[in-house]
Z-matrix of the N, CA and C atoms (Angstrom, degrees):
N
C 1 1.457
C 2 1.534 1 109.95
N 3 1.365 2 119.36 1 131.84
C 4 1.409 3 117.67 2 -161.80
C 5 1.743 4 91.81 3 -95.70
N 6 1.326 5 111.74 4 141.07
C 7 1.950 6 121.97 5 -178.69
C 8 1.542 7 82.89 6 -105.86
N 9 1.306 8 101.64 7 139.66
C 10 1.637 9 133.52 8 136.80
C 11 1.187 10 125.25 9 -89.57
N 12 1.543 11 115.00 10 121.70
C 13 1.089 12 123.73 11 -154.29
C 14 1.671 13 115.78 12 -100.73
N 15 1.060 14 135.10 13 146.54
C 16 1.972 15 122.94 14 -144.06
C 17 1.592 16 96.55 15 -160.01
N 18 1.133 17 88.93 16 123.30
C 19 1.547 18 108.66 17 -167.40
C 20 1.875 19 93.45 18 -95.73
N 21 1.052 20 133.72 19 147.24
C 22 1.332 21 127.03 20 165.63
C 23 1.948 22 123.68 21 -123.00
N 24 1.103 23 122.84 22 104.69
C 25 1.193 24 125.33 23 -173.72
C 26 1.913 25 113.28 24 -99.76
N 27 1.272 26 100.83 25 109.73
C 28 1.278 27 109.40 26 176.46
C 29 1.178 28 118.23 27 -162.82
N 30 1.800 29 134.57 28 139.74
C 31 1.078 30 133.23 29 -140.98
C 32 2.111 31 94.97 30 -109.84
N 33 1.304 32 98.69 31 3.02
C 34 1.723 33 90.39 32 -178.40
C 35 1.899 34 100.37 33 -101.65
N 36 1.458 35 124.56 34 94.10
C 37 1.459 36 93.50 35 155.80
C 38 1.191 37 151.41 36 47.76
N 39 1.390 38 95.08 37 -118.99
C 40 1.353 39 148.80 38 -152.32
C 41 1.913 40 93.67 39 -80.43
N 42 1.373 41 106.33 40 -36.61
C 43 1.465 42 108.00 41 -173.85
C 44 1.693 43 91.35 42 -84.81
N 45 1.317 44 154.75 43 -64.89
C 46 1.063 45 144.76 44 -171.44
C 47 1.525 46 107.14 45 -44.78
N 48 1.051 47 120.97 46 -39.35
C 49 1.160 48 119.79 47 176.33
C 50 1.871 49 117.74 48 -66.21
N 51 0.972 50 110.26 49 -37.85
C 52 1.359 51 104.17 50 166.65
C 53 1.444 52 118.91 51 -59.07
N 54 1.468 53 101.35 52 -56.49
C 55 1.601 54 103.63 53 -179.12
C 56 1.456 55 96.10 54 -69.10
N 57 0.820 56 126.41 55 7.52
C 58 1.940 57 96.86 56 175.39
C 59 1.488 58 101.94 57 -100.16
N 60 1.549 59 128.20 58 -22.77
C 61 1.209 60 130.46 59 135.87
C 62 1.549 61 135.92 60 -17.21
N 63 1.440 62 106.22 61 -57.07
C 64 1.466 63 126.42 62 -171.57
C 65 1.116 64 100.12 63 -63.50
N 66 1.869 65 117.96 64 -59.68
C 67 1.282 66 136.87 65 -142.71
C 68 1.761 67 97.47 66 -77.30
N 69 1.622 68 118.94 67 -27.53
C 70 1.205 69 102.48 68 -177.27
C 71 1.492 70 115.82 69 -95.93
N 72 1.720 71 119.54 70 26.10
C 73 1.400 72 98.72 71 161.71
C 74 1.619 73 90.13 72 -83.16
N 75 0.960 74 151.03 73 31.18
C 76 1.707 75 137.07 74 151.73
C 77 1.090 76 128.53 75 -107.72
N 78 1.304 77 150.05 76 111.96
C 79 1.446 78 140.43 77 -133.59
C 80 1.534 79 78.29 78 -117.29
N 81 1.175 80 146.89 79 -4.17
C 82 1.350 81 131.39 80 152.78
C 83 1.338 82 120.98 81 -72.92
N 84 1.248 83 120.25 82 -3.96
C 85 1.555 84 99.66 83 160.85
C 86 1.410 85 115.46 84 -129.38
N 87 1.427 86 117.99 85 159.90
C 88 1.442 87 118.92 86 -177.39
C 89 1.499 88 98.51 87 -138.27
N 90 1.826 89 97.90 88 129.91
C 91 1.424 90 105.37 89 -179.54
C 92 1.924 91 97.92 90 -82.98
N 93 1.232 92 84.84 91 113.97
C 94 1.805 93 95.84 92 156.12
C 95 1.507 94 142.62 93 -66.68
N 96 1.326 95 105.20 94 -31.74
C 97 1.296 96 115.44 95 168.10
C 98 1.497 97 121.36 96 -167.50
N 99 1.468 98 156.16 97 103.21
C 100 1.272 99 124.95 98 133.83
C 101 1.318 100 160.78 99 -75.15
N 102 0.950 101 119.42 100 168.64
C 103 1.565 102 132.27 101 -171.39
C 104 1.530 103 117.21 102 -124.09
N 105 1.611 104 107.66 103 138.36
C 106 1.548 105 100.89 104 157.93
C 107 1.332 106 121.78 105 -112.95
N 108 1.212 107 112.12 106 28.60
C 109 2.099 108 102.67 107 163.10
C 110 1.620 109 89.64 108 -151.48
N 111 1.506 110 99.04 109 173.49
C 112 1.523 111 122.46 110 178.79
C 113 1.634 112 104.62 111 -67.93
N 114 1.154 113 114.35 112 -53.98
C 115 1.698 114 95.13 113 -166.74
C 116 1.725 115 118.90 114 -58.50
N 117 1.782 116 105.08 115 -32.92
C 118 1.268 117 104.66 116 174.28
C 119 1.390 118 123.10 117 -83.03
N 120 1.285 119 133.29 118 8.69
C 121 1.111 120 144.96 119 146.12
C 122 1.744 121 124.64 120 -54.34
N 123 1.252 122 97.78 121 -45.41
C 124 1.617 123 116.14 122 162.67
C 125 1.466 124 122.35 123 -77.91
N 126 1.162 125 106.68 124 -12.89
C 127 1.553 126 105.83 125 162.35
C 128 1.128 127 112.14 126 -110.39
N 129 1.152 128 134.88 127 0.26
C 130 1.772 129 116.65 128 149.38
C 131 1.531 130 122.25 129 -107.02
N 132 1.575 131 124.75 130 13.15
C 133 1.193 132 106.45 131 177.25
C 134 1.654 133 118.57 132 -90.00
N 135 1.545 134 119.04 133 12.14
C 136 1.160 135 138.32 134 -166.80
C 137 1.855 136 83.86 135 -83.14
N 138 1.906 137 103.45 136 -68.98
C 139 1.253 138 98.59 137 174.89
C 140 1.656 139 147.93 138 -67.76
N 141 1.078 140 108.92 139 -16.54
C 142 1.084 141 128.62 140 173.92
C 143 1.715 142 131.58 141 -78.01
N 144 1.577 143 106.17 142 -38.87
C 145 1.256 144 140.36 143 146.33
C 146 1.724 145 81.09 144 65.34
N 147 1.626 146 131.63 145 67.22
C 148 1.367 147 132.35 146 178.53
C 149 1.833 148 108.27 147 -86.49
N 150 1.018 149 111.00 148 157.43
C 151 1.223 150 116.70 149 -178.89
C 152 1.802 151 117.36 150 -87.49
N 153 1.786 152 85.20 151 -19.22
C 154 1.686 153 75.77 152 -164.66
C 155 1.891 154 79.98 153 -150.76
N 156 1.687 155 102.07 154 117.59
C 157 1.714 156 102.17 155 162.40
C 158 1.606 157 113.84 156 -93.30
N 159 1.556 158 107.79 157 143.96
C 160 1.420 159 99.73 158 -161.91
C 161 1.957 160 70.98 159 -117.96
N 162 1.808 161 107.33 160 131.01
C 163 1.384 162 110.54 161 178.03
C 164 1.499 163 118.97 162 -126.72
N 165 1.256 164 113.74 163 155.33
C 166 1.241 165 116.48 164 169.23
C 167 2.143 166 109.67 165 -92.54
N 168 1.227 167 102.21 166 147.66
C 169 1.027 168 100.07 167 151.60
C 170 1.683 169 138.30 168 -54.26
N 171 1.308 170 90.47 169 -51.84
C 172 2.004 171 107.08 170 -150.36
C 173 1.882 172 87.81 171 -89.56
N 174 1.443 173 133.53 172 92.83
C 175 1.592 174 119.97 173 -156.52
C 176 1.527 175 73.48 174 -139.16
N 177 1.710 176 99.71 175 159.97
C 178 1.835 177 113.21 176 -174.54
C 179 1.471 178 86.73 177 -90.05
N 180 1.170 179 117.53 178 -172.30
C 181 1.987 180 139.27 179 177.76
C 182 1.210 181 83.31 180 50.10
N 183 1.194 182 124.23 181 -100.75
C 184 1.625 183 137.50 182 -167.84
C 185 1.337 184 131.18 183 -113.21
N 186 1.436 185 119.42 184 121.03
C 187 1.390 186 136.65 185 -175.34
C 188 0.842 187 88.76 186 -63.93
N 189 2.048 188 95.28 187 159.97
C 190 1.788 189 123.73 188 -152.97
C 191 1.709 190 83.37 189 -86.30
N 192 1.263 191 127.70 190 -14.36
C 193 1.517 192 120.46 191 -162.77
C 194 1.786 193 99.70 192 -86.08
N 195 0.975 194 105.16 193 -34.42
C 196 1.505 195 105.70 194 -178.74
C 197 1.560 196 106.24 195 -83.96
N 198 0.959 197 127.63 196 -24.88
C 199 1.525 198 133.90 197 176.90
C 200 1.180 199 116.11 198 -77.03
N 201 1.464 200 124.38 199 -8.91
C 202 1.143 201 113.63 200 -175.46
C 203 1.490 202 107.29 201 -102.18
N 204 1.294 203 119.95 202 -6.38
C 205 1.388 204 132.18 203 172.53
C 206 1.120 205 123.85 204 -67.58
N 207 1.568 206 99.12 205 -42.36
C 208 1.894 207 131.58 206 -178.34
C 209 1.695 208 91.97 207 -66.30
N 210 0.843 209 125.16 208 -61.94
C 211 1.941 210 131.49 209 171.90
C 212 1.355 211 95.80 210 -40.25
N 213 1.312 212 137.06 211 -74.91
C 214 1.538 213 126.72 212 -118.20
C 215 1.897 214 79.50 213 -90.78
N 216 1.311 215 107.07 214 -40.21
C 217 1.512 216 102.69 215 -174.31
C 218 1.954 217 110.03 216 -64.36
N 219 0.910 218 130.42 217 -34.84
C 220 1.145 219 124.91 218 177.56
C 221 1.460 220 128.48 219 -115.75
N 222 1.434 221 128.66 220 -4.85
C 223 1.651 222 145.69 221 131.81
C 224 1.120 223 109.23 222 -121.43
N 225 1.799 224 129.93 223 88.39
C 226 1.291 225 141.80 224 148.10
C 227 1.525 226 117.77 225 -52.40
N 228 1.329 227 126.64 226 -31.76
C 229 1.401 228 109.38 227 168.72
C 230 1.960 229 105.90 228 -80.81
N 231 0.880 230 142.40 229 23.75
C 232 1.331 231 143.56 230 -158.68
C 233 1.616 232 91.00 231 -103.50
N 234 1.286 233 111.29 232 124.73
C 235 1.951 234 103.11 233 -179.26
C 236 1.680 235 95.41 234 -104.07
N 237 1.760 236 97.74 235 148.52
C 238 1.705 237 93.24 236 174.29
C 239 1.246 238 100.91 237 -142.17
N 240 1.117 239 103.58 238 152.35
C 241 1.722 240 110.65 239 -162.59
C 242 1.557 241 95.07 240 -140.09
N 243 1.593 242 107.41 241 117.59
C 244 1.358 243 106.88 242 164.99
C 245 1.263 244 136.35 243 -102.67
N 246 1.760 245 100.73 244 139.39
C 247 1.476 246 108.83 245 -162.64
C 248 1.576 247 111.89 246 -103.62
N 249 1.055 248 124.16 247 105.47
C 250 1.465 249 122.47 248 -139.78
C 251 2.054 250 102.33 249 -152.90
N 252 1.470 251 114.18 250 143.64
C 253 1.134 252 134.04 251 158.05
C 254 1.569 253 112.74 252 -66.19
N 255 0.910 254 119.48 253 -20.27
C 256 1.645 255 120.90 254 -148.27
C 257 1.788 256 92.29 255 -80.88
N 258 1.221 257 136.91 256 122.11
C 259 1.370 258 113.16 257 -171.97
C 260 1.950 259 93.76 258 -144.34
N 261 1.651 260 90.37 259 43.70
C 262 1.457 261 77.96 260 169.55
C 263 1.643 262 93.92 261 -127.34
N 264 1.207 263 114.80 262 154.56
C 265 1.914 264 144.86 263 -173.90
C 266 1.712 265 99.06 264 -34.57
N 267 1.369 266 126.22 265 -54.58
C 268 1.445 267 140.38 266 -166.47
C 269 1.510 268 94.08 267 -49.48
N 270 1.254 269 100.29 268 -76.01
C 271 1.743 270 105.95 269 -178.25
C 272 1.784 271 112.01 270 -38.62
N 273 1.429 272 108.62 271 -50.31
C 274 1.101 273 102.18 272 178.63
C 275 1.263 274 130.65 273 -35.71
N 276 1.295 275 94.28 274 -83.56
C 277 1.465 276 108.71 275 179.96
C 278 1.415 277 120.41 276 -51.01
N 279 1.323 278 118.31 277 -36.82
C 280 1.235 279 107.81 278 157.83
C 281 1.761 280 141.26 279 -43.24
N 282 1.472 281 96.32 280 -28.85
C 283 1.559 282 111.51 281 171.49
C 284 1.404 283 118.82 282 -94.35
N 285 1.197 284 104.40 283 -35.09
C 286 2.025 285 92.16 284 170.78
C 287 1.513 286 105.48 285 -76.53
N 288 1.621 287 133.32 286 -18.68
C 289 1.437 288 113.01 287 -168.00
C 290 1.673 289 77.24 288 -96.23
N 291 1.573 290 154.17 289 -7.72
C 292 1.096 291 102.88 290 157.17
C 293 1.317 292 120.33 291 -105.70
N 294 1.419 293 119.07 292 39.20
C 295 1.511 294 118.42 293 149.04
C 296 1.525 295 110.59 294 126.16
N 297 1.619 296 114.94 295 2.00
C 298 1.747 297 116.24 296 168.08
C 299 1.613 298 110.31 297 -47.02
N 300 0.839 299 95.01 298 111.02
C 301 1.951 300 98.97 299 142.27
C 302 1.172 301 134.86 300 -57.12
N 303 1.266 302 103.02 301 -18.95
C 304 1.515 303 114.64 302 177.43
C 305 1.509 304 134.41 303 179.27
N 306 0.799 305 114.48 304 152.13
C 307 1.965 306 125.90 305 -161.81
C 308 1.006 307 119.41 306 -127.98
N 309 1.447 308 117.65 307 83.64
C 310 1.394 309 118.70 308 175.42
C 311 1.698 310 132.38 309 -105.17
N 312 1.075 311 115.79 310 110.56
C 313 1.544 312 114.04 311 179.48
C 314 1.699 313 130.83 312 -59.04
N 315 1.794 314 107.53 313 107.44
C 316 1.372 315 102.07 314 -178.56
C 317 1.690 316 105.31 315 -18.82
N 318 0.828 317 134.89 316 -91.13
C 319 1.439 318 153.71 317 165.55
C 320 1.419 319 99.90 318 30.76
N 321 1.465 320 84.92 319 -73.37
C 322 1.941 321 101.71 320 -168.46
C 323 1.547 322 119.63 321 -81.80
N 324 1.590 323 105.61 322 14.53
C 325 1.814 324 104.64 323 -166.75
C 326 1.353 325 107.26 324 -80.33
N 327 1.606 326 107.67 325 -16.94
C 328 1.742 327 96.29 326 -167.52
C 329 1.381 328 90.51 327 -78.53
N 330 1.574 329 145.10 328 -24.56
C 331 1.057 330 103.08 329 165.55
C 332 1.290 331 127.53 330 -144.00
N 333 1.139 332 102.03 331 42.16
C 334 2.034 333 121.73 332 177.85
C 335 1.745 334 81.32 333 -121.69
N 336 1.294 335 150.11 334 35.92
C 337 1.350 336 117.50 335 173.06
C 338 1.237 337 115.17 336 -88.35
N 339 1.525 338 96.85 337 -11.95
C 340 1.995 339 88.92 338 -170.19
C 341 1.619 340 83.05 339 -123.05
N 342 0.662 341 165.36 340 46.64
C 343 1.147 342 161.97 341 118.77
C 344 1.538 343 112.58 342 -82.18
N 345 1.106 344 123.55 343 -37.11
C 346 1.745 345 121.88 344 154.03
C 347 1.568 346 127.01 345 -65.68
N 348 1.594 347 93.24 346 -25.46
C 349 1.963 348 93.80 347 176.47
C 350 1.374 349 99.77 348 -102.20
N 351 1.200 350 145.45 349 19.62
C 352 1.384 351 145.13 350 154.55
C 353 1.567 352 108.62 351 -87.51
N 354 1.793 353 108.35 352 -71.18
C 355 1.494 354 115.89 353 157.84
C 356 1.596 355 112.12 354 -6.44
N 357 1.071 356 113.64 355 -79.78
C 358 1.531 357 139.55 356 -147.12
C 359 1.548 358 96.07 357 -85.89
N 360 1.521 359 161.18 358 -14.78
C 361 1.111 360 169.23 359 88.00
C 362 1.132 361 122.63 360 -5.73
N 363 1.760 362 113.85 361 -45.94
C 364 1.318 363 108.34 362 159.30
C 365 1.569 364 113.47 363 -68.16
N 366 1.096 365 127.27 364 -19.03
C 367 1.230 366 109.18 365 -164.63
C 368 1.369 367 127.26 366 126.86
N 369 1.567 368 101.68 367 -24.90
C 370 1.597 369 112.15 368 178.38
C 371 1.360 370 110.75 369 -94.06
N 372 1.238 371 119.41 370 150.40
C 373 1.369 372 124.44 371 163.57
C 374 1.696 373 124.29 372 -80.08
N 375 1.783 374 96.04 373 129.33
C 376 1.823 375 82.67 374 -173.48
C 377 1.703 376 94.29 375 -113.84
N 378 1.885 377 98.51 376 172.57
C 379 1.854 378 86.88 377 -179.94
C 380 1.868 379 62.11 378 -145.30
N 381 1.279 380 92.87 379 166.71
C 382 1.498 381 114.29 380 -175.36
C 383 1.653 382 109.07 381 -86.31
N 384 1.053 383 140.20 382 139.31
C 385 0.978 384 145.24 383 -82.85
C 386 2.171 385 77.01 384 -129.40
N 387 1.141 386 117.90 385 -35.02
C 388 1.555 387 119.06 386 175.82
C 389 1.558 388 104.95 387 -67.40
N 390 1.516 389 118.92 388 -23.20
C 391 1.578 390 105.66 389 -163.01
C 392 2.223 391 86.56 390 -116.80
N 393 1.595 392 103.87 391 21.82
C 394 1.405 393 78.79 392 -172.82
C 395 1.594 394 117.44 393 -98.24
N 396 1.044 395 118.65 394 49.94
C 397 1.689 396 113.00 395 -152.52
C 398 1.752 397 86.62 396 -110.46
N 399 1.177 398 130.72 397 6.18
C 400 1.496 399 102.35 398 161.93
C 401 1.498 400 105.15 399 -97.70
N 402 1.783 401 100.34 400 176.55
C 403 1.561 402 108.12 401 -169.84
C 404 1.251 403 106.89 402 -77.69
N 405 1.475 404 100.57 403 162.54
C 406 1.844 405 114.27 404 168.04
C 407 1.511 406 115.62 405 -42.59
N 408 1.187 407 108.73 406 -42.95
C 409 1.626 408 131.96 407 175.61
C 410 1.210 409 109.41 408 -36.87
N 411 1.237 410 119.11 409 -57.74
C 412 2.106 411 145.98 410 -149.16
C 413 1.287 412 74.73 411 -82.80
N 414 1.390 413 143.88 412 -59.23
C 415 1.440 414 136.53 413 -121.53
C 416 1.888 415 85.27 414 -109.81
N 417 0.980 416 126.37 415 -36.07
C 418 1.584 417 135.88 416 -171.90
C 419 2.252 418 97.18 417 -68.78
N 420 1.765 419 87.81 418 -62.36
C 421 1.523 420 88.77 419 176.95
C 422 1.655 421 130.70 420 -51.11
N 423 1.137 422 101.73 421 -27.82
C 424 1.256 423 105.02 422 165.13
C 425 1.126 424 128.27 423 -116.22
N 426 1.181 425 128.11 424 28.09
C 427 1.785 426 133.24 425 141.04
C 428 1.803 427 109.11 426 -81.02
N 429 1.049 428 112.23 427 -34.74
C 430 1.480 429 119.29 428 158.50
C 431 1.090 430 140.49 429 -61.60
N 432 1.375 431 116.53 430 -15.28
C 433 1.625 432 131.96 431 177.71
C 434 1.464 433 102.60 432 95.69
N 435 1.444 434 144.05 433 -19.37
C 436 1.071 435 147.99 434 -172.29
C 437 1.336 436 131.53 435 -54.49
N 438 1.377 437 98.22 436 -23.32
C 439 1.904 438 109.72 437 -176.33
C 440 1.656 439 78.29 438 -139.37
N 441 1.638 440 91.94 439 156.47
C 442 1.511 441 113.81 440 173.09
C 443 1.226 442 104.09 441 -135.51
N 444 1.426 443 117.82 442 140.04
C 445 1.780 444 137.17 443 170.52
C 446 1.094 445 105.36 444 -22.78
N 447 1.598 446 116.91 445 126.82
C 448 1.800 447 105.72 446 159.76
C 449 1.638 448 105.15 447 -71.22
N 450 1.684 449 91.53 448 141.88
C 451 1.669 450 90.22 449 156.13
C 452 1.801 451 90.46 450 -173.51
N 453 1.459 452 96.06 451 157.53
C 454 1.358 453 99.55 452 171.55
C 455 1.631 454 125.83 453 -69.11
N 456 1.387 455 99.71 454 -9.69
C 457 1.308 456 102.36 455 -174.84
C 458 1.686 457 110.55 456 -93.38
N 459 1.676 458 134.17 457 162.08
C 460 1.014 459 123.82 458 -156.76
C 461 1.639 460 75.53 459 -117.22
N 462 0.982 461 151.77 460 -27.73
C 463 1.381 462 145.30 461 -166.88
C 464 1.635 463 103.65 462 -49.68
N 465 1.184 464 102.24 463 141.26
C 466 1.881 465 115.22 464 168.07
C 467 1.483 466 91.56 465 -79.81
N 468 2.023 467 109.03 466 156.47
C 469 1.431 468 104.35 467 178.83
C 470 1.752 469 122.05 468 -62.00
N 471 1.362 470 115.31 469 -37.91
C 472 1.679 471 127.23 470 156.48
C 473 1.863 472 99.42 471 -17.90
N 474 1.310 473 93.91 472 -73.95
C 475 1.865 474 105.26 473 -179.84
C 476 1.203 475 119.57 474 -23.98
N 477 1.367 476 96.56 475 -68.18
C 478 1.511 477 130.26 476 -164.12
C 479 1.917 478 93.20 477 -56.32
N 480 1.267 479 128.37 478 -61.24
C 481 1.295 480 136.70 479 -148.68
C 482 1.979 481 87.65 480 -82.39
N 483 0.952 482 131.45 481 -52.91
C 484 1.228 483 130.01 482 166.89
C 485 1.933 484 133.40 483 -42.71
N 486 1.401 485 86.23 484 -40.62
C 487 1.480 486 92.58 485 -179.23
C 488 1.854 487 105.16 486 -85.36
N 489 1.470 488 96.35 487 -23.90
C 490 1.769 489 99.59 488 159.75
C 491 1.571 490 115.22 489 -58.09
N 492 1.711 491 117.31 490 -57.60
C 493 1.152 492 119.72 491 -176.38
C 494 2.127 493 128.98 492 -53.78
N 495 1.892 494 95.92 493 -9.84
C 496 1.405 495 103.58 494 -148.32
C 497 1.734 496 67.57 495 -111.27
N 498 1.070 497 128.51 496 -42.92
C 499 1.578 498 120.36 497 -173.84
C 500 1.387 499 113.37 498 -62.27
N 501 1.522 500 120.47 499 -23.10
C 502 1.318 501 128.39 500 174.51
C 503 1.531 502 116.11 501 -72.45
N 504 1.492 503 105.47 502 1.82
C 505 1.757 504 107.55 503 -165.95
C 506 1.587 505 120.86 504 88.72
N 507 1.517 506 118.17 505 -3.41
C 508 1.595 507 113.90 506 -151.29
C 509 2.463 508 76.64 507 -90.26
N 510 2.063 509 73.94 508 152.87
C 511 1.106 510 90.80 509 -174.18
C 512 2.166 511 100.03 510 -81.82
N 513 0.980 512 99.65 511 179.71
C 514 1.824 513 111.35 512 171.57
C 515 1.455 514 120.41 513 -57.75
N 516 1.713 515 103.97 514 -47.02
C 517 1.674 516 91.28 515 159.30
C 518 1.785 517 122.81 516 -85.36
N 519 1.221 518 124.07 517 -27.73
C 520 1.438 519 114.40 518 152.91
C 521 0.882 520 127.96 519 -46.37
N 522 1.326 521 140.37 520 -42.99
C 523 1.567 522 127.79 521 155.15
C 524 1.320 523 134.13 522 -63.01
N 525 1.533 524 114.10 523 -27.95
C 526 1.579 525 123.94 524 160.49
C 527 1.453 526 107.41 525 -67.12
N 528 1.456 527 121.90 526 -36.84
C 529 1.855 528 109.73 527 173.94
C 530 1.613 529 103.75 528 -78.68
N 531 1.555 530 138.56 529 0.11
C 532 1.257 531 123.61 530 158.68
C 533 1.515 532 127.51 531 -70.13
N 534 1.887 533 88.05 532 -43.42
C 535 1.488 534 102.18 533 -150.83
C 536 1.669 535 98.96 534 -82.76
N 537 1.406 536 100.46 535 -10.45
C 538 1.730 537 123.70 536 -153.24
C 539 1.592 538 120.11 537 46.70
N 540 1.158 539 122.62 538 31.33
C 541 1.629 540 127.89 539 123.55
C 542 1.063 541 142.41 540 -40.79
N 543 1.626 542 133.66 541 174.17
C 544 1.539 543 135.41 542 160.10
C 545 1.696 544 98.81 543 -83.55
N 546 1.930 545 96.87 544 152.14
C 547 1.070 546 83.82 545 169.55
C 548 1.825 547 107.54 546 -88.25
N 549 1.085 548 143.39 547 32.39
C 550 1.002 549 146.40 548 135.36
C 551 1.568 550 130.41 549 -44.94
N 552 1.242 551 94.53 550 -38.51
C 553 1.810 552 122.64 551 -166.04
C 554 1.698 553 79.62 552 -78.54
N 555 1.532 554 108.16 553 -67.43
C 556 1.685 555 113.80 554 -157.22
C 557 1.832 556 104.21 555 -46.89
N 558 1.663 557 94.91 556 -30.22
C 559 1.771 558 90.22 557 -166.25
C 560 1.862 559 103.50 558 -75.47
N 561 1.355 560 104.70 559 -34.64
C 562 1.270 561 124.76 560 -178.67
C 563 2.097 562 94.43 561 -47.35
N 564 1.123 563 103.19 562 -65.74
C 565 1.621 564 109.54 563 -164.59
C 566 1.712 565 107.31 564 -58.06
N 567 1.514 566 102.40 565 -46.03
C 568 1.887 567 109.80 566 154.73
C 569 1.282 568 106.74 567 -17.81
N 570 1.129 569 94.53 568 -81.22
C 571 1.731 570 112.21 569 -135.05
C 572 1.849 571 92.18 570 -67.51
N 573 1.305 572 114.76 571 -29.15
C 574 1.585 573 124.96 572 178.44
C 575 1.450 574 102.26 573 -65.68
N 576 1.547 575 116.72 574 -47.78
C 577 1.725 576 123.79 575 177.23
C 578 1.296 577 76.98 576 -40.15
N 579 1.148 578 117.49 577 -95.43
C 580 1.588 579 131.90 578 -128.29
C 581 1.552 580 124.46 579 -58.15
N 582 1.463 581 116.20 580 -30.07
C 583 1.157 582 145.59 581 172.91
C 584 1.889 583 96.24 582 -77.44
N 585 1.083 584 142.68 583 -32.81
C 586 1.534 585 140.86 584 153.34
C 587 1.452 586 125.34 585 -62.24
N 588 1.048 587 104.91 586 -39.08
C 589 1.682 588 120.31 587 -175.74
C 590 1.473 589 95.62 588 -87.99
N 591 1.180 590 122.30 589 -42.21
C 592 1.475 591 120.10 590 -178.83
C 593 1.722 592 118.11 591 82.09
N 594 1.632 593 100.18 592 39.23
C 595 1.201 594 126.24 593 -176.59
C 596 1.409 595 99.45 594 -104.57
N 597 1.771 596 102.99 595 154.85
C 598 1.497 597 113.33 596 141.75
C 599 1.614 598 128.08 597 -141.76
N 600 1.125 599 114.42 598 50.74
C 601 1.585 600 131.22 599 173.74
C 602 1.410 601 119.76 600 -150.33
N 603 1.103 602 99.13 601 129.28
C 604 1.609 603 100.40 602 168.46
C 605 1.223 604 142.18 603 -37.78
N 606 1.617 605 115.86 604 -21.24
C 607 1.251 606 127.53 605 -145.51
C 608 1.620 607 82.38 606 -120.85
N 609 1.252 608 133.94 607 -11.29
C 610 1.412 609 145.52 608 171.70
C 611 1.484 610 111.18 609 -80.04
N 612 1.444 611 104.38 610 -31.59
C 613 1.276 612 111.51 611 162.19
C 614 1.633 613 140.40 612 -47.29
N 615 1.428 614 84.20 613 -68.33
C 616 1.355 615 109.19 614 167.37
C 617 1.045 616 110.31 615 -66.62
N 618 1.720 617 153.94 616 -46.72
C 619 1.256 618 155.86 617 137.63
C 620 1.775 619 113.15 618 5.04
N 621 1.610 620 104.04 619 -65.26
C 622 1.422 621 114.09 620 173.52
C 623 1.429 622 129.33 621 -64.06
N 624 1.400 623 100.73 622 -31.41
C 625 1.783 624 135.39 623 167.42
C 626 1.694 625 99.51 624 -46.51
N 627 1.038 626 105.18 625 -64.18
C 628 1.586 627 119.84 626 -159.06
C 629 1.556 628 114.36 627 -81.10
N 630 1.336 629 112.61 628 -24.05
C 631 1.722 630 119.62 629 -178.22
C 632 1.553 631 106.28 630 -100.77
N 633 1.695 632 111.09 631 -16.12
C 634 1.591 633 110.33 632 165.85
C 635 1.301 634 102.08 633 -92.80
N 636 0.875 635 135.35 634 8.04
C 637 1.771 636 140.80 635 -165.19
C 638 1.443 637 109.42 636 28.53
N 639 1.576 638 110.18 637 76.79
C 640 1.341 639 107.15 638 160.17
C 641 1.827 640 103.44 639 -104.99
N 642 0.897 641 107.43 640 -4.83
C 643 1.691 642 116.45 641 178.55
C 644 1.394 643 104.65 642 -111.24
């Protein structure tokens, strides 16, 4: 019997520990490694080499939304399925257009959990069954790049997580040692904030930071 091997990234404990419970009434899969934040997630999937990351959204250093980009760009066959509270549409879409396989709501794990890590192994994309009311289409168009997230904001999610990091005070290479970028890249994504927002001060920054409540 061939095991798939499942890396688990989540910043609560006590919750990995349950699911690592769940996961072993299946002797087809073997958890390879976990993690509780985003950056160390990226430093073990080199070693671990898992078939399938099971993620949280809400992760310290780096969110599961930005991490899943960091995956698809450097292990594209790597499937990730997020295991997440967050059960409103925004989040969503934000994670399948940057490359989830799948969306699963704490909620629904006791009993969609293996029915989402089968789904998502085969190949198909699953979303939990409260956030599933758009079409195959919506969910197809934007694994393709074809449709983009509604939101009022014009920022890409990269943006979005950056102009958080610059509202917090962090300098250009502190946010490039979060995001694990250059700070070249970070000034690059700046200067794109700012030129979108149609700002030119820092303190305008943070202004926009604080009334969208990313701070």
């Amino acid at each position: 019997m061939n095991q798939h091997r499942l890396v688990l990234a989540d910043d609560h404990a006590l919750f990995r520990l349950g699911l690592k419970r769940i996961l072993s009434e299946r002797n087809d899969l073997e958890i390879a490694g976990e993690v509780g934040d985003g950056l160390e997630l990226l430093k073990i999937l080199n070693k671990t080499n898992p078939e399938l990351v099971i993620l949280d959204i809400s992760m310290p250093k780096l969110r599961g939304i930005e991490v899943i980009s960091e995956i698809k760009a450097s292990y594209p066959d790597t499937k990730v399925l997020i295991l997440t509270m967050h059960n409103d549409t925004d989040h969503l879409l934000q994670a399948i257009s940057s490359g989830a396989d799948g969306y699963l709501l704490k909620d629904d794990a006791e009993k969609d959990l293996f029915s989402a890590i089968d789904a998502v192994l085969r190949g198909r994309i699953f979303i939990s069954r409260f956030l599933a009311d758009q079409s195959r289409e919506d969910w197809a168009q934007l694994r393709r790049g074809t449709r983009q997230p509604d939101s009022e904001s014009p920022l890409t999610v990269r943006e979005r997580e950056v102009l958080k990091l610059i509202a917090e005070g962090k300098s250009c290479r502190e946010i490039g040692d979060v995001l694990c970028i250059s700070h070249r890249t970070v000034e690059r994504h700046r200067a794109n904030i700012m030129t979108k927002l149609h700002l030119n001060k820092t303190v305008n920054l943070v202004k926009y930071a604080l009334e969208r409540g990313y701070i």
